[in-house]
NUDO-593770 format. One record per residue: residue number from 1; residue in three letters; x, y, z of N, C-alpha, C, O, CB in turn. Coordinates in pm, 1 decimal. Glycine has a CB too. Layout:
<pts>
+-------+------+----------+----------+----------+----------+----------+----------+----------+----------+----------+----------+----------+----------+----------+----------+----------+
: kolba : loro :      n_x :      n_y :      n_z :     ca_x :     ca_y :     ca_z :      c_x :      c_y :      c_z :      o_x :      o_y :      o_z :     cb_x :     cb_y :     cb_z :
+-------+------+----------+----------+----------+----------+----------+----------+----------+----------+----------+----------+----------+----------+----------+----------+----------+
:   NUM :  ALA :        X :        Y :        Z :        X :        Y :        Z :        X :        Y :        Z :        X :        Y :        Z :        X :        Y :        Z :
...
+-------+------+----------+----------+----------+----------+----------+----------+----------+----------+----------+----------+----------+----------+----------+----------+----------+
</pts>
This chain:
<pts>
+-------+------+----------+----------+----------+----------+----------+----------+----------+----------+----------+----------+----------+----------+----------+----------+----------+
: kolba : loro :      n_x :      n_y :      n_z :     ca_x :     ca_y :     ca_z :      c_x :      c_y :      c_z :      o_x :      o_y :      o_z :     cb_x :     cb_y :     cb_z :
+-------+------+----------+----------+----------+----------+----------+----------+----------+----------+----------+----------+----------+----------+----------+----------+----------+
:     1 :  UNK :    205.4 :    541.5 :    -84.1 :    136.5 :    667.6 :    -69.9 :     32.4 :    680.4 :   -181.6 :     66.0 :    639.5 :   -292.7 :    236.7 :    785.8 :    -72.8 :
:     2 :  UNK :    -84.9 :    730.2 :   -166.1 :   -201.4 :    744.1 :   -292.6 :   -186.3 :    833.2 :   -326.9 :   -126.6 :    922.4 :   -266.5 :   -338.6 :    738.1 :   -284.3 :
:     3 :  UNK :   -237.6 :    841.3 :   -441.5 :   -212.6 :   1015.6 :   -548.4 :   -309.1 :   1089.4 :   -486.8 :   -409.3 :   1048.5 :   -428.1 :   -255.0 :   1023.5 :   -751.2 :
:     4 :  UNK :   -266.9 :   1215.5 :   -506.6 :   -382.6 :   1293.2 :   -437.6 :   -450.7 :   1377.4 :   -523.1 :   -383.4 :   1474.9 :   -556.4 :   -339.1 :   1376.8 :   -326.2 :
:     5 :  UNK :   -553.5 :   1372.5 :   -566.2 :   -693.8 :   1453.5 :   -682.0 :   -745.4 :   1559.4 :   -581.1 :   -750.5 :   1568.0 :   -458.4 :   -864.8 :   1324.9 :   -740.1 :
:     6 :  UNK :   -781.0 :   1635.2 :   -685.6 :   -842.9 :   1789.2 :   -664.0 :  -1027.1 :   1738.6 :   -682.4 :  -1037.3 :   1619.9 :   -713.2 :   -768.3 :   1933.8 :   -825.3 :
:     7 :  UNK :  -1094.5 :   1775.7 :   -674.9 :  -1243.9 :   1807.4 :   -674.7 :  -1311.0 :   1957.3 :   -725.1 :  -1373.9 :   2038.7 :   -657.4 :  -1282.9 :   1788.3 :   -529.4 :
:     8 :  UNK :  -1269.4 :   1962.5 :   -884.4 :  -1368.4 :   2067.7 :   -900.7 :  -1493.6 :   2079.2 :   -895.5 :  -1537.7 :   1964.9 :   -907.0 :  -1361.2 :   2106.4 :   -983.0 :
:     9 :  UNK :  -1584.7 :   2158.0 :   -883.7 :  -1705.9 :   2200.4 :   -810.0 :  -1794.9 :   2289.3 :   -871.7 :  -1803.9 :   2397.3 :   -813.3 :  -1673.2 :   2258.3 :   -694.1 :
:    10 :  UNK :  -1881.8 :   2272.4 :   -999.3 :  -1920.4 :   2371.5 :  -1081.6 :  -2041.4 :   2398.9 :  -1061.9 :  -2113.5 :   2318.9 :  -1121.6 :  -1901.5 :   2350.4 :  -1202.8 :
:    11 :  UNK :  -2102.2 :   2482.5 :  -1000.0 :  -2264.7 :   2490.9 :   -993.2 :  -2356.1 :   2544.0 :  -1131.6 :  -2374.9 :   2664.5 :  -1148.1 :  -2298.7 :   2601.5 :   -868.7 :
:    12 :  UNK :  -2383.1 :   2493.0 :  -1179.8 :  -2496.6 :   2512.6 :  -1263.1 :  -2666.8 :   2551.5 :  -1241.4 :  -2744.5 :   2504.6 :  -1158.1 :  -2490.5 :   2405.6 :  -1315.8 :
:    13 :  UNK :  -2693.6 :   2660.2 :  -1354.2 :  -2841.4 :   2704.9 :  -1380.6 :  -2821.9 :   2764.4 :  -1484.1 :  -2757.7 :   2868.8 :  -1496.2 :  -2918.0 :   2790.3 :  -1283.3 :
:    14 :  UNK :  -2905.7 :   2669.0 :  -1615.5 :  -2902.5 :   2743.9 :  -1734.6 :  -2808.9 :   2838.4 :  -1833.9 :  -2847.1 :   2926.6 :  -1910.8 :  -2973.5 :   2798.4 :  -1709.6 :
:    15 :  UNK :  -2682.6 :   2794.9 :  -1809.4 :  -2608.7 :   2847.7 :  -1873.8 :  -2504.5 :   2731.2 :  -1912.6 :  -2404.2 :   2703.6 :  -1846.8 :  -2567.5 :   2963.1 :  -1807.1 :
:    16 :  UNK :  -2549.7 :   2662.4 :  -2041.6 :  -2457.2 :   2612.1 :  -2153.9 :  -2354.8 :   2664.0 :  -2151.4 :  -2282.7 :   2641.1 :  -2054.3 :  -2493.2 :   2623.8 :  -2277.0 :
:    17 :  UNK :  -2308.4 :   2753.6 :  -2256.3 :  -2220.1 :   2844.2 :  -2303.5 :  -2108.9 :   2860.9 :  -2207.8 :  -1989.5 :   2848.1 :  -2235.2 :  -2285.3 :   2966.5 :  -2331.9 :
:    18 :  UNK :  -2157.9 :   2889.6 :  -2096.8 :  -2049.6 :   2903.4 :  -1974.2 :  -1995.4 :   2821.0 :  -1930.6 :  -1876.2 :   2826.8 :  -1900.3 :  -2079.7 :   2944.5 :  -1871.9 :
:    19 :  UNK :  -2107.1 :   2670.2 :  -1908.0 :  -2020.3 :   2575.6 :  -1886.2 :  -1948.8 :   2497.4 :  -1973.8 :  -1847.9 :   2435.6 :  -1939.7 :  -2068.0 :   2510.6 :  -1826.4 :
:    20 :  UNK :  -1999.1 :   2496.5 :  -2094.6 :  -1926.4 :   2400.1 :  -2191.8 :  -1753.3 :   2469.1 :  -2133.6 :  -1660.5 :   2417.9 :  -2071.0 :  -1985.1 :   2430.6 :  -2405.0 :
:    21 :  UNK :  -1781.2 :   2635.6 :  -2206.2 :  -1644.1 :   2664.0 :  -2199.2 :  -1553.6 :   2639.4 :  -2088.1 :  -1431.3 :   2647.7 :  -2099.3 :  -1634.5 :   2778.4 :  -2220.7 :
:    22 :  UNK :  -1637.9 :   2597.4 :  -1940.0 :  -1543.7 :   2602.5 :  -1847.9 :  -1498.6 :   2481.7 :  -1813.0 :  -1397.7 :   2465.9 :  -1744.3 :  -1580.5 :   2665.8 :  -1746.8 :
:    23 :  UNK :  -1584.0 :   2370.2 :  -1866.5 :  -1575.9 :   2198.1 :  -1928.3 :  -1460.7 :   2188.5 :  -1970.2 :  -1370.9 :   2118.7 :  -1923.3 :  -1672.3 :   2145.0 :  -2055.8 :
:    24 :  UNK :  -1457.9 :   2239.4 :  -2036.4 :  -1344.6 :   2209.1 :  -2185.1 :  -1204.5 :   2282.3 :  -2149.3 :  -1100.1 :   2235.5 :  -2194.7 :  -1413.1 :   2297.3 :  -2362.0 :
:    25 :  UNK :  -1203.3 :   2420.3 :  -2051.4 :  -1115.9 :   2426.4 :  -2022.4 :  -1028.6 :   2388.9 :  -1935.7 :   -909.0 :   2415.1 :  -1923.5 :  -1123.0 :   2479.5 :  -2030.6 :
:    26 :  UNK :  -1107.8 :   2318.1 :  -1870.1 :  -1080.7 :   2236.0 :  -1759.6 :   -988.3 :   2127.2 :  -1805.9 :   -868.9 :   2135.1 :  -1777.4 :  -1207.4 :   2181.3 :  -1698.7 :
:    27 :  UNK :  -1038.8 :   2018.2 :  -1881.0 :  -1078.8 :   1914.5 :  -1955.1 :   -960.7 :   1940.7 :  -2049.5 :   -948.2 :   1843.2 :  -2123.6 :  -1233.8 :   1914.4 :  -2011.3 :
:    28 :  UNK :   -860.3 :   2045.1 :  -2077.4 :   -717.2 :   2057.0 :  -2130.3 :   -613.3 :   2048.7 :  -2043.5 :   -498.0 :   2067.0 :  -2082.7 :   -695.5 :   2172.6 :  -2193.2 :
:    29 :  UNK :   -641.2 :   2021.7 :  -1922.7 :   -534.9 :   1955.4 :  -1802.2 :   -526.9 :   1834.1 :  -1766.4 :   -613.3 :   1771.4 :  -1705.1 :   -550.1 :   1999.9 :  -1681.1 :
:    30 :  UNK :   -411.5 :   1791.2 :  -1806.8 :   -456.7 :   1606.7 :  -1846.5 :   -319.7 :   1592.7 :  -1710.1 :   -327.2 :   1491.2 :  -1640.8 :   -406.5 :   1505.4 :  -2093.8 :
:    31 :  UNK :   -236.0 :   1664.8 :  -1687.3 :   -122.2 :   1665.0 :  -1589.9 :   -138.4 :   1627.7 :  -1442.6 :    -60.2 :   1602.0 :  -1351.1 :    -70.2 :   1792.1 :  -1589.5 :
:    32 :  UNK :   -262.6 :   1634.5 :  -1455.2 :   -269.0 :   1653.0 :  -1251.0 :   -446.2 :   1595.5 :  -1253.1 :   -545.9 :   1641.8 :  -1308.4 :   -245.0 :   1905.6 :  -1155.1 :
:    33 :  UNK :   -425.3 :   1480.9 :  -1169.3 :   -583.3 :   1385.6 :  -1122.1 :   -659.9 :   1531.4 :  -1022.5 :   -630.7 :   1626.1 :   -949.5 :   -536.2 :   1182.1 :   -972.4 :
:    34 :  UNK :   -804.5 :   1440.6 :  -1104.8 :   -945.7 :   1547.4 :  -1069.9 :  -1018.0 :   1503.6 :  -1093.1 :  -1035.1 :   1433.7 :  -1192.9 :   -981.2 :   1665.4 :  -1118.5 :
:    35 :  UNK :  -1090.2 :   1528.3 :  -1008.2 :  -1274.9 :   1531.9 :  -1020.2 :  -1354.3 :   1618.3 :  -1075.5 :  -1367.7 :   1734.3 :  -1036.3 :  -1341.8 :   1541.0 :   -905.9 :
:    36 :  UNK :  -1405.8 :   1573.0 :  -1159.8 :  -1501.6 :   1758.5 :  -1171.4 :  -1665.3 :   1712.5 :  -1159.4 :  -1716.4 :   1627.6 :  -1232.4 :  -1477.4 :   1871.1 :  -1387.2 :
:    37 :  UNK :  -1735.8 :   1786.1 :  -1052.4 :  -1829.0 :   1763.1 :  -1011.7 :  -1935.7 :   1867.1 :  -1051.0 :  -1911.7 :   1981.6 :  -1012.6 :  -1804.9 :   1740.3 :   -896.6 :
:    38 :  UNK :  -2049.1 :   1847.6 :  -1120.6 :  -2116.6 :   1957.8 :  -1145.7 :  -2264.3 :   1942.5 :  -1053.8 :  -2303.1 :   1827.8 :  -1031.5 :  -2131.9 :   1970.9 :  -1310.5 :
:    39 :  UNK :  -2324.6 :   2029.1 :  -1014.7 :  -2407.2 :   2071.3 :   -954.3 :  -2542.8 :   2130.4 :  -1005.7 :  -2585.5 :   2226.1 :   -941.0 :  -2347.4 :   2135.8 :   -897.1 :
:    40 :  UNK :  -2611.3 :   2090.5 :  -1105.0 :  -2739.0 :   2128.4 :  -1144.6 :  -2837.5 :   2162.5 :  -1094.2 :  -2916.3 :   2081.4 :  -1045.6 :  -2777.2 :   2071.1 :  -1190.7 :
:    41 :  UNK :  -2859.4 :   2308.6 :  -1093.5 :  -3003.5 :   2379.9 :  -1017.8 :  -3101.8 :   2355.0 :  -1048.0 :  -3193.5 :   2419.0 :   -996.6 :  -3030.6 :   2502.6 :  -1020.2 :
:    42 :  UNK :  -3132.3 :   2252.6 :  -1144.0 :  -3283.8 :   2281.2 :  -1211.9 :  -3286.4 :   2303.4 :  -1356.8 :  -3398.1 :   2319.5 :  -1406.0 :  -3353.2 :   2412.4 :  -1152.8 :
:    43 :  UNK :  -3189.9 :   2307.2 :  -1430.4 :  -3154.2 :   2360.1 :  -1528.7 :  -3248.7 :   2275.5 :  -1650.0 :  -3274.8 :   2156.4 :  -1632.8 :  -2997.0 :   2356.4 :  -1530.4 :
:    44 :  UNK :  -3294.3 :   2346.4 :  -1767.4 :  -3346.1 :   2308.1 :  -1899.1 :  -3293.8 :   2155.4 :  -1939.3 :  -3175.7 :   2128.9 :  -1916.9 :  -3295.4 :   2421.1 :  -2009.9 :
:    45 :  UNK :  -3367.9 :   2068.9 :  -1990.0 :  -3310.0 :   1984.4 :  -2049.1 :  -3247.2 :   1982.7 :  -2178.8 :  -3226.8 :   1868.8 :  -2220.7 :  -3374.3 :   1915.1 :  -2043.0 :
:    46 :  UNK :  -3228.9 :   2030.0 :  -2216.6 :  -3069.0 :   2068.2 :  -2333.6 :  -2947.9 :   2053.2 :  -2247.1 :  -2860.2 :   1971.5 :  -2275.1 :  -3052.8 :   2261.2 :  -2405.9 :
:    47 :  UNK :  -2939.9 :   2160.2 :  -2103.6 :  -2841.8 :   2150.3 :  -2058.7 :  -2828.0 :   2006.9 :  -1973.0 :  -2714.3 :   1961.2 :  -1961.4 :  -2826.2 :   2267.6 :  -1998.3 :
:    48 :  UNK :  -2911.3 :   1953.2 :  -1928.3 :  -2922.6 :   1835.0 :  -1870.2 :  -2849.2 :   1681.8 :  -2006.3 :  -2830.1 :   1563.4 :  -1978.6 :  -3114.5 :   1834.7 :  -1824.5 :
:    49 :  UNK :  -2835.3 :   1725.5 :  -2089.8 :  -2840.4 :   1614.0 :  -2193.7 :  -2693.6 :   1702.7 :  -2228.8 :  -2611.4 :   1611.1 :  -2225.5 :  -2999.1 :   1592.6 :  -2326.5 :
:    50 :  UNK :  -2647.2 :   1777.8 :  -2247.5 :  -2538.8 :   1823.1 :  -2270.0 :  -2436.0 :   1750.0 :  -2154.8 :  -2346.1 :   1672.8 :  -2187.8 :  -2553.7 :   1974.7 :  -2271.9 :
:    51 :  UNK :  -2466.0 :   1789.0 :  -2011.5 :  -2380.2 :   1733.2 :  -1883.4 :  -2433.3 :   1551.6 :  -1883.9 :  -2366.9 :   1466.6 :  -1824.6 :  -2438.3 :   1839.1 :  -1702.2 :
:    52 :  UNK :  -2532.6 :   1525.9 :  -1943.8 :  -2492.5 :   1360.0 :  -1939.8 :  -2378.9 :   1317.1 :  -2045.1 :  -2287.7 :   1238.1 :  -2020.3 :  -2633.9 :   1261.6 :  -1980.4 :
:    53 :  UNK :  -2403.7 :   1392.8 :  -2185.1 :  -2315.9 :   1349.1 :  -2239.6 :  -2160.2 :   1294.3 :  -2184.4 :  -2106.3 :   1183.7 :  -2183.9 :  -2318.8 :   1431.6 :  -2312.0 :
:    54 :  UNK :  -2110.6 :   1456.8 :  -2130.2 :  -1977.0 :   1480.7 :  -2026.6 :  -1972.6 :   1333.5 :  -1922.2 :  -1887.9 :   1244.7 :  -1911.7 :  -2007.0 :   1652.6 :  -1908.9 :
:    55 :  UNK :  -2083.7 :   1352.6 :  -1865.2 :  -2063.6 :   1223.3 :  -1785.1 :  -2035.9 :   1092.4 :  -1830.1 :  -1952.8 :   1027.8 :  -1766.2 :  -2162.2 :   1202.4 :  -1720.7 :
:    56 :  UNK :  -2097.2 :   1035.0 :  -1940.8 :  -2069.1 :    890.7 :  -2007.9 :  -1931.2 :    939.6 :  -2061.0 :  -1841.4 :    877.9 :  -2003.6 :  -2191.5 :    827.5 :  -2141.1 :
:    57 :  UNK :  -1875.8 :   1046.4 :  -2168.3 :  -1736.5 :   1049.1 :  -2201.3 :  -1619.6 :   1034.2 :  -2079.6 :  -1509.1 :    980.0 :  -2076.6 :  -1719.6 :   1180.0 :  -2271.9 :
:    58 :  UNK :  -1685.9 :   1096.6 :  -1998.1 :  -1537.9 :   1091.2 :  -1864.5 :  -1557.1 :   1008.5 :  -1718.6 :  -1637.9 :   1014.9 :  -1625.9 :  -1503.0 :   1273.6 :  -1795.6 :
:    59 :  UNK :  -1456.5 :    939.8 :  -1745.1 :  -1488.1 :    881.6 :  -1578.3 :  -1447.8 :    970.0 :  -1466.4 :  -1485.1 :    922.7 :  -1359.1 :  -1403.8 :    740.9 :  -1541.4 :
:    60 :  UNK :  -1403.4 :   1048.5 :  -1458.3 :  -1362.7 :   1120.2 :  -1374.8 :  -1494.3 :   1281.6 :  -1361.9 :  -1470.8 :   1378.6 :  -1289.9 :  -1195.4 :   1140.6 :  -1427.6 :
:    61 :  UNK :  -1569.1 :   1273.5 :  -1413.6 :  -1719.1 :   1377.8 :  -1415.9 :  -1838.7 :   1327.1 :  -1361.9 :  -1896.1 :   1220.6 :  -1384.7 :  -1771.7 :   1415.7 :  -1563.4 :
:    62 :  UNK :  -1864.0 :   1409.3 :  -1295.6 :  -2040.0 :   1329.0 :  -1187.2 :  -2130.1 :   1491.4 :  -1243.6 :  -2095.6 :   1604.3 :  -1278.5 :  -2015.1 :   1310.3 :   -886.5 :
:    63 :  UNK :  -2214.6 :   1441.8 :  -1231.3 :  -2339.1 :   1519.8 :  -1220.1 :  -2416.3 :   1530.3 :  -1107.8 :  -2433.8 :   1411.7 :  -1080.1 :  -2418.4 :   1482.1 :  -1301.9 :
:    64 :  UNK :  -2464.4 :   1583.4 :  -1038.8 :  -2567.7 :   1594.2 :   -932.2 :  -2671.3 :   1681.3 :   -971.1 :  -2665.7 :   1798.1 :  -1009.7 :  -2513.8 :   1641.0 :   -804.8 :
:    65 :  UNK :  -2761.5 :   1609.5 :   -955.4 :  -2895.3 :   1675.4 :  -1003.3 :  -3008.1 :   1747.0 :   -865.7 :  -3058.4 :   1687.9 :   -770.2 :  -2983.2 :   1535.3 :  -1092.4 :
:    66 :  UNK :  -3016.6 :   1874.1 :   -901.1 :  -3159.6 :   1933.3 :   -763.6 :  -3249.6 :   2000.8 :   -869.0 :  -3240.9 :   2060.4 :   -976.3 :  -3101.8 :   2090.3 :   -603.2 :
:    67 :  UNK :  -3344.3 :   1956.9 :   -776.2 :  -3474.7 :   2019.9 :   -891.7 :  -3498.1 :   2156.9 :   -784.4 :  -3581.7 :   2243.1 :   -811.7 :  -3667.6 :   1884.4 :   -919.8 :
+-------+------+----------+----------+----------+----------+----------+----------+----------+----------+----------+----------+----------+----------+----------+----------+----------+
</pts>
């Protein structure tokens, strides 16, 4: 039988602050397999270089980028 993972789903626009915190709180559940998928509107490049970081630290984090 395969393990079965969740797919979180975070949409992003310009708000750091919100996502770091919701990153990280996420990112303290080490108990149960996940995806966490973020969704970028267009967002500033600060926040764009912030969510690559996330991405090279975790294999389990994608980014999707829309302009």
């Amino acid at each position: 039988m395969s393990e079965e993972r969740c797919d979180i789903i975070i949409p992003v626009y310009n708000s750091l602050n919100y996502v770091t915190a919701c990153i990280e709180s996420i990112l303290k559940y080490t108990d149960y397999p996940y995806n966490i998928i973020i969704v970028d509107d267009g967002s500033d490049s600060y926040v764009r270089e912030r969510l690559t970081l996330y991405e090279k630290e975790y294999v389990h984090f994608r980014v999707l980028y829309n302009e």
